[in-house]
Steps between C-alpha positions, in 0.01 A plus 500: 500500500321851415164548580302376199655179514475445864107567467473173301636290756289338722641378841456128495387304825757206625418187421484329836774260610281177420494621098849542449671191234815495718377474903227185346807364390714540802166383735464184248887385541471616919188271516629198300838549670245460816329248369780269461648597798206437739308243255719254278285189419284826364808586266538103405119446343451421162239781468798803549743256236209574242497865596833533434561298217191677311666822613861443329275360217367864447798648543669287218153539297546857527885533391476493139167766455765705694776494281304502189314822585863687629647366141218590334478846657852579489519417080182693461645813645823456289433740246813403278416227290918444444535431873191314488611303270815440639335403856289230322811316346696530855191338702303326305722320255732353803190384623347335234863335426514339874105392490547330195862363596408355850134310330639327261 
């Protein structure tokens, strides 16, 4: 870096350990691991089915936003409307063909 450009950065404090995505995850899987370890009638209440079946609910409600958007985004930065073209019979076509095959 020269000098001008190392001006403009600012040294950034760490983020302390209890803010960081991937040690809450590993605490959360050490704790239920714990949990139904130590605790198992806790693991077997209906209350923690409901938490997890509303979980994998979100998950699946979330899958096709997903997909959408990265299809969306990828044919809106093809420029060349020959490929795009192209892409649209390829994925969309077959697609349409096997929805309308396996309804009716």
């Amino acid at each position: 870096m020269d000098d001008q450009a190392r001006r403009h950065v600012i040294p950034g404090r760490r983020k302390p350990w209890y803010r960081i995505l991937y040690l809450q995850v590993l605490i959360a899987i050490l704790i239920g691991a714990l949990l139904g370890w130590l605790a198992p009638q806790i693991a077997t209440n209906d209350w923690v089915k409901a938490l997890g079946d509303g979980f994998i609910t979100l998950i699946r409600m979330m899958i096709a936003p997903v997909i959408f958007c990265t299809v969306v985004s990828w044919w809106e930065g093809e420029l060349d409307r020959t490929k795009l073209e192209a892409a649209l019979w390829r994925q969309v076509v077959p697609s349409d063909v096997a929805t309308a095959v396996t309804t009716s």
